[in-house]
Backbone as a printed PyTorch tensor [residue, N CA C, xyz], in Angstrom:
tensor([[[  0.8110,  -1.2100,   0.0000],
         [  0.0000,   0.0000,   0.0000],
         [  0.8490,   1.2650,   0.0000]],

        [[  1.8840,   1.1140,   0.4580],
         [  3.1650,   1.8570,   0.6400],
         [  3.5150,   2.8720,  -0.7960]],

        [[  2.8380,   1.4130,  -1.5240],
         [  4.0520,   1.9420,  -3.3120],
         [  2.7900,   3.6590,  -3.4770]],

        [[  1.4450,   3.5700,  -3.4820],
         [  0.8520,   4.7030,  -3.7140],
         [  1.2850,   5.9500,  -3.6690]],

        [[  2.1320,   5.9280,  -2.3690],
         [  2.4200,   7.3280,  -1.6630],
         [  3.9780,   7.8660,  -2.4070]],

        [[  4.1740,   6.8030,  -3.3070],
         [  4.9440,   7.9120,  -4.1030],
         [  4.8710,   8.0200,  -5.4340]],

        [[  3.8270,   7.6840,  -5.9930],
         [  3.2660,   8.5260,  -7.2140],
         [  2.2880,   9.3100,  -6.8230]],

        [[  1.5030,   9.3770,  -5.6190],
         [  0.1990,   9.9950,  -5.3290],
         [  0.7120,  11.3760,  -5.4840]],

        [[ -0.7780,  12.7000,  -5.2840],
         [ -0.2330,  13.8260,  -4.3670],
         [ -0.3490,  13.5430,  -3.2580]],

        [[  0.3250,  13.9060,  -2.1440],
         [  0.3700,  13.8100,  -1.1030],
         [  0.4030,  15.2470,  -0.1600]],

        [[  0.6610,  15.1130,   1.4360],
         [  0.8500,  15.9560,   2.1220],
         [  1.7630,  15.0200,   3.1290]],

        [[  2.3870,  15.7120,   3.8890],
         [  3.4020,  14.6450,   5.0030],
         [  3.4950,  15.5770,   6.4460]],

        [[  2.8730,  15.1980,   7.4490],
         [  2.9410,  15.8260,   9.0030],
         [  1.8660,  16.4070,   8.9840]],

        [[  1.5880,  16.3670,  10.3240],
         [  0.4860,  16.7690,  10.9910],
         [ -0.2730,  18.4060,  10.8740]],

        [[  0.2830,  19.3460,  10.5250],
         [  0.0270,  20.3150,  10.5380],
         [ -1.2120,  20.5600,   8.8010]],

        [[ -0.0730,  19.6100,   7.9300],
         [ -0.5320,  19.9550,   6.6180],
         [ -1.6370,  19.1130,   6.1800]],

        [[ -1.8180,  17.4370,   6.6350],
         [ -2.4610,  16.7690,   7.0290],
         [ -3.8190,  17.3420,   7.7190]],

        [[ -4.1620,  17.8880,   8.5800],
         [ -4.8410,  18.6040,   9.2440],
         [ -5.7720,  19.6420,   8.0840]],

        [[ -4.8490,  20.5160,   7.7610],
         [ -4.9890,  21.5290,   6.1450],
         [ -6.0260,  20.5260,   5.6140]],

        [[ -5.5160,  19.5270,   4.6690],
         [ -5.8910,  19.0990,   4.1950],
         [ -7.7000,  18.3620,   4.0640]],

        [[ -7.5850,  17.8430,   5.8390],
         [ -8.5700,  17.2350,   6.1570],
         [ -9.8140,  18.2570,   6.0910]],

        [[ -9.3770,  19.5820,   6.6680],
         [-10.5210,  20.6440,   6.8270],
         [-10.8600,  20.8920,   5.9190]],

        [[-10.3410,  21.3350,   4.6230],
         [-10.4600,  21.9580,   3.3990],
         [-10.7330,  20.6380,   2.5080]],

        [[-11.4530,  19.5300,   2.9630],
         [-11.8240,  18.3480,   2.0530],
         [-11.0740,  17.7190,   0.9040]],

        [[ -9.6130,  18.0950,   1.1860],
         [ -8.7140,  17.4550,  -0.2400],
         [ -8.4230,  15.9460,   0.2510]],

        [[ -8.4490,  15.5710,   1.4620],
         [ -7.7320,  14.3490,   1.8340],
         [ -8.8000,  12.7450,   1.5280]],

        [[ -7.8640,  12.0340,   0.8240],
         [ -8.2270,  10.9660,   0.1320],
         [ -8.5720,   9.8280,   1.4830]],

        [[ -7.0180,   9.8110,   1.6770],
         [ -6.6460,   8.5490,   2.2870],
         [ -5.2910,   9.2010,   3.6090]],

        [[ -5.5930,   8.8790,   4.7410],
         [ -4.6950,   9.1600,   5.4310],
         [ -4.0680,   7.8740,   6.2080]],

        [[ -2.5840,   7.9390,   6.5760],
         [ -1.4960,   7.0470,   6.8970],
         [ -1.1810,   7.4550,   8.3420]],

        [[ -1.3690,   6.5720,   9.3210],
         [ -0.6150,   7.1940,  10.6620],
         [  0.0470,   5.7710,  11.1620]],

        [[  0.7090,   6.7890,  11.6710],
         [  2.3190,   5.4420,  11.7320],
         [  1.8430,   5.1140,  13.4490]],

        [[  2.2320,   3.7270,  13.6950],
         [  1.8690,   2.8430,  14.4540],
         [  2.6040,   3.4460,  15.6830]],

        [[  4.1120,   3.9420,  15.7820],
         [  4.7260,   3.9210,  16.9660],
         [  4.9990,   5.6320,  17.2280]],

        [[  3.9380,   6.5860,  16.5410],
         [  3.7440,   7.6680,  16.8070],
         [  3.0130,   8.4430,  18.1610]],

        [[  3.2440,   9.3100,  18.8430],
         [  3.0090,  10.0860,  20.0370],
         [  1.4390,   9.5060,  19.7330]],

        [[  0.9170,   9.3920,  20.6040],
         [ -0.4980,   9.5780,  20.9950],
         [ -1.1850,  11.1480,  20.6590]],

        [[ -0.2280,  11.7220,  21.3660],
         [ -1.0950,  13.2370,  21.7180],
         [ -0.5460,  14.2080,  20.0440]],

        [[  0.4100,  13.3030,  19.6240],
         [  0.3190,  13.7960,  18.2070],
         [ -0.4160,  13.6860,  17.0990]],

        [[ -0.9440,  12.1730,  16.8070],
         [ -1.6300,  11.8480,  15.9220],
         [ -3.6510,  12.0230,  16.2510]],

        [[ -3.7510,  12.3380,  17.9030],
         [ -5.1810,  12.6780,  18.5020],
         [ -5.7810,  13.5220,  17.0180]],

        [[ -5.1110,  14.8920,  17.0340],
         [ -6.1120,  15.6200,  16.5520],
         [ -6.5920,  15.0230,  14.9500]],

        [[ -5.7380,  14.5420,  14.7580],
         [ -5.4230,  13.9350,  12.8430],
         [ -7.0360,  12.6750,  13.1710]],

        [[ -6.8820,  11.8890,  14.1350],
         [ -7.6830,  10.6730,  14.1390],
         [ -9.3140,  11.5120,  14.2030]],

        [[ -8.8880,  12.8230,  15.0730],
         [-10.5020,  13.1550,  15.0500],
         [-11.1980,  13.5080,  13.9460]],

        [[-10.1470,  14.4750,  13.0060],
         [-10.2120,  15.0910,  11.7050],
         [-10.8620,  13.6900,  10.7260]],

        [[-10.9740,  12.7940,  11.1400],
         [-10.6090,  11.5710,   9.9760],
         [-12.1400,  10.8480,  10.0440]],

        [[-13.2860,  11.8310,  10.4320],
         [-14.8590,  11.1040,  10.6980],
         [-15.1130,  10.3400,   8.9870]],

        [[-14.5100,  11.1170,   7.6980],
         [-14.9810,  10.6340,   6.6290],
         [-13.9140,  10.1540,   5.4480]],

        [[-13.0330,   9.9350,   6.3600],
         [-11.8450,   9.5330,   5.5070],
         [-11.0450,   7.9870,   5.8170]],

        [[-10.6760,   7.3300,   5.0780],
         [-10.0590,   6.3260,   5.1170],
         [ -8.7740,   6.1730,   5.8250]],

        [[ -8.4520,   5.5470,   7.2760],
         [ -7.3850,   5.3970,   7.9270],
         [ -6.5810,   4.1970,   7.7950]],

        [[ -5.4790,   4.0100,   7.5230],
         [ -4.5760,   3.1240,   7.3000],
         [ -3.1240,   2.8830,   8.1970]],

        [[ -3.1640,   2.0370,   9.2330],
         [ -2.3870,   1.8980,  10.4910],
         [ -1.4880,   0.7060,  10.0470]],

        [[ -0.3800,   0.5740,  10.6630],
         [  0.4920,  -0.2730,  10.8460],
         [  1.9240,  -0.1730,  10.0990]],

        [[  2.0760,   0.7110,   9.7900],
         [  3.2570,   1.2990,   9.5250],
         [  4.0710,   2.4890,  10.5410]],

        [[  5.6210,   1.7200,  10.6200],
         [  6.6450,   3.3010,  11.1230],
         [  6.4750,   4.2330,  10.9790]],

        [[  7.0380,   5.3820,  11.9760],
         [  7.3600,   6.9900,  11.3810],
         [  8.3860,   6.4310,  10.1230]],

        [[  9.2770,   5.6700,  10.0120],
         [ 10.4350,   5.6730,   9.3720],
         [  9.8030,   4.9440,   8.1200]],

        [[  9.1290,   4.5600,   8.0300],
         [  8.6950,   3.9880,   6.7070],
         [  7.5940,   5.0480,   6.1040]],

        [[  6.7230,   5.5540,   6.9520],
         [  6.0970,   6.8630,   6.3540],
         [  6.6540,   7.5940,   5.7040]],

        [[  7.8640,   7.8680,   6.6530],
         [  8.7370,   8.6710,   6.2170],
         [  9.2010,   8.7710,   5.3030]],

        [[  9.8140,   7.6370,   4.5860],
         [ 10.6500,   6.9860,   3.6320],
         [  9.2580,   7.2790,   2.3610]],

        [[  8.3170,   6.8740,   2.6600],
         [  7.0690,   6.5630,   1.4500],
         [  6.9560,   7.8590,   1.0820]],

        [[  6.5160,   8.9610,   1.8950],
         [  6.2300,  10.2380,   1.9300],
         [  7.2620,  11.2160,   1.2770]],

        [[  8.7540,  10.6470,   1.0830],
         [  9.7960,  11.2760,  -0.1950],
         [ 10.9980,  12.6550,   1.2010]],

        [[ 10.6110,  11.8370,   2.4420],
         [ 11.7260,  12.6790,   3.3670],
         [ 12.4460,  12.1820,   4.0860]],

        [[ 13.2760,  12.3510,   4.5160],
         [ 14.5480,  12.1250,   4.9390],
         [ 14.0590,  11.6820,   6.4870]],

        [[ 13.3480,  12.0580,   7.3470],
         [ 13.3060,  11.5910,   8.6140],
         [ 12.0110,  11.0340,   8.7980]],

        [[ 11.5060,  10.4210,   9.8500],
         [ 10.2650,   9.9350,   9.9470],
         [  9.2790,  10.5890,   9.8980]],

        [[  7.8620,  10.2480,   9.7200],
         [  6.8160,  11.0770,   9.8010],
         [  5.1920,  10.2540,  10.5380]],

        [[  4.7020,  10.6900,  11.1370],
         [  3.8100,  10.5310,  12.2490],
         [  2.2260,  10.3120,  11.2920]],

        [[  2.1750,  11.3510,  10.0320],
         [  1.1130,  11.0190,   9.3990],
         [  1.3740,  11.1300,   8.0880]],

        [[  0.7090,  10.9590,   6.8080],
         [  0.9240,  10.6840,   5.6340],
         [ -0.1860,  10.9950,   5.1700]],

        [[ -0.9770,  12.3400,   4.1990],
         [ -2.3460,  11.7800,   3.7810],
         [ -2.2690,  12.1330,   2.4690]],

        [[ -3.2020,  11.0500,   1.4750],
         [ -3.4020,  10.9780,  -0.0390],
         [ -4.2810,  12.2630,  -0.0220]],

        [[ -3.9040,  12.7630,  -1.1000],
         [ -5.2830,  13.9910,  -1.8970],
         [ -5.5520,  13.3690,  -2.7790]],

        [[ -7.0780,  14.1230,  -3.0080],
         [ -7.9430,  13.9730,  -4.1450],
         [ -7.1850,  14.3210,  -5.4370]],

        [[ -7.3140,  13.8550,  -6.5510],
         [ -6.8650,  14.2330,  -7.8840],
         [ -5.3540,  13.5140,  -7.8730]]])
């Protein structure tokens, strides 16, 4: 499921993720398994109509998402 996130558009971390969710672009969102609790909270609430996909690293998010260090969330856009 991994291979998507690097031809998709994407967004990578919580802040932009978030963006995304409010403003209805987000497809499909990714939250990595061994991420803060109190980090990924607000992303899980944002996510009433969107598709969540668990069981992946920050470090493999990371890696999927096209950056150099880990990442906590991952979400697909529309188009």
């Amino acid at each position: 499921m991994l291979e998507e996130l690097s031809t998709a558009r994407k967004v990578v971390g919580v802040k932009q993720s978030l963006r995304a969710l409010r403003g209805g672009e987000a497809k499909k969102v990714f939250l990595a398994c061994d991420a803060d609790p109190a980090v990924i909270g607000r992303i899980e609430a944002a996510c009433a109509a969107v598709e969540v996909e668990r069981g992946y690293t920050m470090a493999q998010l990371g890696s999927a998402g096209g950056i150099a260090v880990g990442a906590a969330v991952v979400t697909l856009l529309d188009g």
